[in-house]
N, C-alpha and C positions, 0 to 999 in steps of 0.2 A: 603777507603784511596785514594788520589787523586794522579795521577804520582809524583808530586812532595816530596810529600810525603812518597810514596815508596819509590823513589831516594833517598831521603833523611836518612832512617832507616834502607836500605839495610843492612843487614851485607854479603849474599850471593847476587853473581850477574854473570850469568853463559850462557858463552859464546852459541851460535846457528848457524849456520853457514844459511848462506840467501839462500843456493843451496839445503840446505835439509829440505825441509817442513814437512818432516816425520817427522820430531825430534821435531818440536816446541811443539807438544801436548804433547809431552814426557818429554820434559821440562818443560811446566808449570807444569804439574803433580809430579814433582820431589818435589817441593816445595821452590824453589829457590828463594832471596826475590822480585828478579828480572830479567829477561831474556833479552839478550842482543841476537835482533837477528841481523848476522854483517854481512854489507857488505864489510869490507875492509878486514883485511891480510886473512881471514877465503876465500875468494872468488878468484878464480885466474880469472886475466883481461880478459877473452876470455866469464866467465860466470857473468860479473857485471850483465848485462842487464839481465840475466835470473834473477838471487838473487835479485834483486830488484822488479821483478814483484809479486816474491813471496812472499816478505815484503810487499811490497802491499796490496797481497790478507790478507795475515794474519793481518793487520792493519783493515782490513774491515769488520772485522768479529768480532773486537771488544775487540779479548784478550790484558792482559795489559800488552806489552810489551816493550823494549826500543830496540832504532835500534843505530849500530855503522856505519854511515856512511863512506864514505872514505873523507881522507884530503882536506883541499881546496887548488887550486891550481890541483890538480888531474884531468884527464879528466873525472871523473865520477862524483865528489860534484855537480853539480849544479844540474842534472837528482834527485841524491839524495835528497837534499834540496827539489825541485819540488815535488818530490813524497809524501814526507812528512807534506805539509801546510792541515793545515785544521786537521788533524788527534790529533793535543795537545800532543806524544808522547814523552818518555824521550829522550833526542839524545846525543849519544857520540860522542865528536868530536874529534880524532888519531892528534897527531903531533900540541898538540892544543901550541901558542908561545907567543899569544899577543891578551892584552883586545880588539883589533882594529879587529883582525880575529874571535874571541870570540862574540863580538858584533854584528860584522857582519853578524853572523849565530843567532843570538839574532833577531835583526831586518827581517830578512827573514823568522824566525818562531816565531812570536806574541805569547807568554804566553807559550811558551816551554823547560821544563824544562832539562838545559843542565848540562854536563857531560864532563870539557873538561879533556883530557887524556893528561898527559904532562911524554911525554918519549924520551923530546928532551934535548941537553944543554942549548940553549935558551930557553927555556920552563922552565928549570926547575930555568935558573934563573930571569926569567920573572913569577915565579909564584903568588907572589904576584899581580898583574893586572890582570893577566888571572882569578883567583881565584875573583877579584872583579868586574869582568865584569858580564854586565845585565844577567838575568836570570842563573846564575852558582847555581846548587845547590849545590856539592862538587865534587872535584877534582878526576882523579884515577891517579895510578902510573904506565908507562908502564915501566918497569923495564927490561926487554926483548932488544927492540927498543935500549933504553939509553945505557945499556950497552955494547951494537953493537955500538954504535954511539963511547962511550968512553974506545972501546978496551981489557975492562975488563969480567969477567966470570959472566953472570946475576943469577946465585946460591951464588954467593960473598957477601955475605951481610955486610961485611964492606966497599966495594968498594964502594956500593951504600947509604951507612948511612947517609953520610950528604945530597945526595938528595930525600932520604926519609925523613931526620928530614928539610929540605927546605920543602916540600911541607906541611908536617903536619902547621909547621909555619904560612908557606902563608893560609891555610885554615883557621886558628885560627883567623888571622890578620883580613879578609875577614869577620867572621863571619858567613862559612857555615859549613856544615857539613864537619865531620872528613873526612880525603881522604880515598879510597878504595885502595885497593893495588894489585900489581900486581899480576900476573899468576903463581904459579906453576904447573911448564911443565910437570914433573913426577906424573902423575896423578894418581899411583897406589905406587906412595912410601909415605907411611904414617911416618914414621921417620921423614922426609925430611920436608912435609905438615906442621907437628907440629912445627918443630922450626922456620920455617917460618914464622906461626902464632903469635907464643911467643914473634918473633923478632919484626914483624909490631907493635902488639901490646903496647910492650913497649914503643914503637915510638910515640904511638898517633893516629895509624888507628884505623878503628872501623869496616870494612869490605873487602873484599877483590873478587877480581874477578877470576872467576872459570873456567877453564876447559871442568870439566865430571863432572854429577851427583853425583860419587861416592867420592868426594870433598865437598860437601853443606853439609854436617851434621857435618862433624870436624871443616870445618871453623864457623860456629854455634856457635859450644862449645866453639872455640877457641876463640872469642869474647864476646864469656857471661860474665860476672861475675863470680867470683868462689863461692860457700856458705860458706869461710870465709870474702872471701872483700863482701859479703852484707850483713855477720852476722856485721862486722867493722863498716858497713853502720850505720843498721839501732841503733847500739850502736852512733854512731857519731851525729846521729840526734836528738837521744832521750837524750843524754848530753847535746845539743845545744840548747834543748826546745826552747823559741820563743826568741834569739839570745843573742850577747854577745858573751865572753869567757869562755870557760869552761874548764876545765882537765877530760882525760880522759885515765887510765890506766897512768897517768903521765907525758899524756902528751898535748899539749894546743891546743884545736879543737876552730880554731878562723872562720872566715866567708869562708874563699876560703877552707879550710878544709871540711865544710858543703859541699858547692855545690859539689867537689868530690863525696863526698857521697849521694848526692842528686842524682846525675848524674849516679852512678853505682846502685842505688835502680830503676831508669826508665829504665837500660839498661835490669836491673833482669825481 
C-alpha cells in the first residue's frame, strides 16, 4: 500500500510525539492504520530541533510513517518542510486556512501526500479550497484548537456539528477521502470514546485520530460496518443485479442506494 493510500483508508491514525523515539516502534506495533509522528503541540519550543532530528532518523530507516509538522508561518515550518523532501512521506499540516498555504506546501514537497488539519474558523470556512488543493488526500478535524479558538467546550459535540458537517461537505465537494476526526482527550474513558465515534460517524467521518494505543481497536469497530448494515448491503446489491430499480423489503433501492451499499460492503 503506498502513503497515499494508507492516508487515504486510515480509519486509526495515532498520535507519536517527535521527542520520544521509544514509542515509535511501539506504535507501529500497535497496529495503527497510520502513525503520526509530531512535531507540533506534542513538542514544546525549546525541543523542535531535538524532535525533529529524531523524525529524521526514523524517516531513514524506512518505517511508514506520516509527520505533523508545525504551522507555517511558525519559526520551525521551513527546517520542517526541509527535513522532509525527498523522503514522499504523509504530512499533516496544523492550522491548515487556505488552498494558497496548502499549495504551498504542495509545491515544496513534489508528490506528498497531505493531510491539512483544519481547526481554525477560517479554515473551517475556507474548507472547501483547502480540501481541493494539490496533493490533499483528506482533511482532519482539530476539534480541540477550534473550540479554543470559538470559546466553547471541545467535548460539546453540538457546538461543533456544523463544523464537523462543513468539513465532511468540503471533502465530499473535493472528492477526497472522508475527514478524520478529531482527538479524544480522555483516553481511558470508553463511554465517552463510543459516542464520540457514533457521533463523527453519523457525520460522514470515516476515521479518526488517536491519542494512546489503547484507543485503535474501538475506533476500528467504531467505523466498521455493523453485520446488519452489510447483511442490508449485500441484500441491496443482490436486488439491484446489473441495475435499474428495484424494491426491496418495500422499499425502492435506486442507483445512489447501490453505491451506499457498495461502499459499506468495501468498508467490511
Amino acid at each position: 500500500m503506498t502513503p497515499r493510500e494508507a492516508a487515504a483508508d486510515a480509519r486509526t491514525a495515532l498520535f507519536v510525539p517527535g521527542t520520544r523515539p521509544d514509542r515509535f516502534g511501539t506504535a507501529l506495533a500497535a497496529g495503527a492504520d497510520l502513525v503520526i509522528a509530531d512535531l507540533e503541540d506534542a513538542v514544546a519550543d525549546a525541543d523542535k530541533d531535538t524532535a525533529r532530528e529524531h523524525v529524521r532518523d526514523l524517516l531513514g530507516g524506512g518505517d511508514p510513517v506520516a509527520v505533523r509538522i508545525n504551522a507555517a508561518g511558525t519559526p520551525w515550518y521551513d527546517a520542517d518542510v526541509a527535513m522532509l523532501r525527498g523522503h514522499g512521506a504523509v504530512v499533516v499540516l496544523p492550522k491548515a486556512e487556505t488552498a494558497e498555504q496548502v499549495g504551498a506546501l504542495a509545491a515544496a514537497l513534489p508528490g506528498a501526500p497531505l493531510i491539512p488539519l483544519v481547526e481554525t474558523a477560517v479554515g473551517v470556512l475556507g474548507a472547501a479550497e483547502v480540501c481541493r488543493a494539490e496533493s490533499v488526500v483528506r482533511p482532519a478535524f482539530g476539534s480541540v484548537d477550534l473550540a479554543a479558538e470559538l470559546g466553547v467546550d471541545h467535548t460539546d459535540r453540538e457546538a461543533l456539528r456544523h463544523a464537523r458537517s462543513a468539513l465532511v461537505l468540503a471533502a465530499a465537494a473535493a472528492g477526497t477521502a472522508a475527514p478524520l476526526d478529531g482527538v479524544t482527550t480522555a483516553v481511558r474513558d470508553a463511554a465517552l470514546l463510543d459516542a464520540d465515534l457514533r457521533h463523527a460517524a453519523r457525520l460522514g467521518f470515516t476515521g479518526k485520530l488517536c491519542l494512546h494505543p489503547a484507543q485503535l481497536e474501538p475506533v476500528r469497530r467504531g467505523f466498521a460496518p455493523s453485520a446488519e448494515e452489510l447483511t442490508w448491503a449485500r441484500a441491496v446489491v443482490a436486488a439491484a443485479g446489473d441495475g435499474g430499480v428495484a424494491v426491496l423489503d418495500g422499499r425502492m433501492v435506486d442507483k445512489p442506494v447501490v453505491e451506499r451499499a457498495r461502499r459499506l460492503l468495501r468498508a467490511g
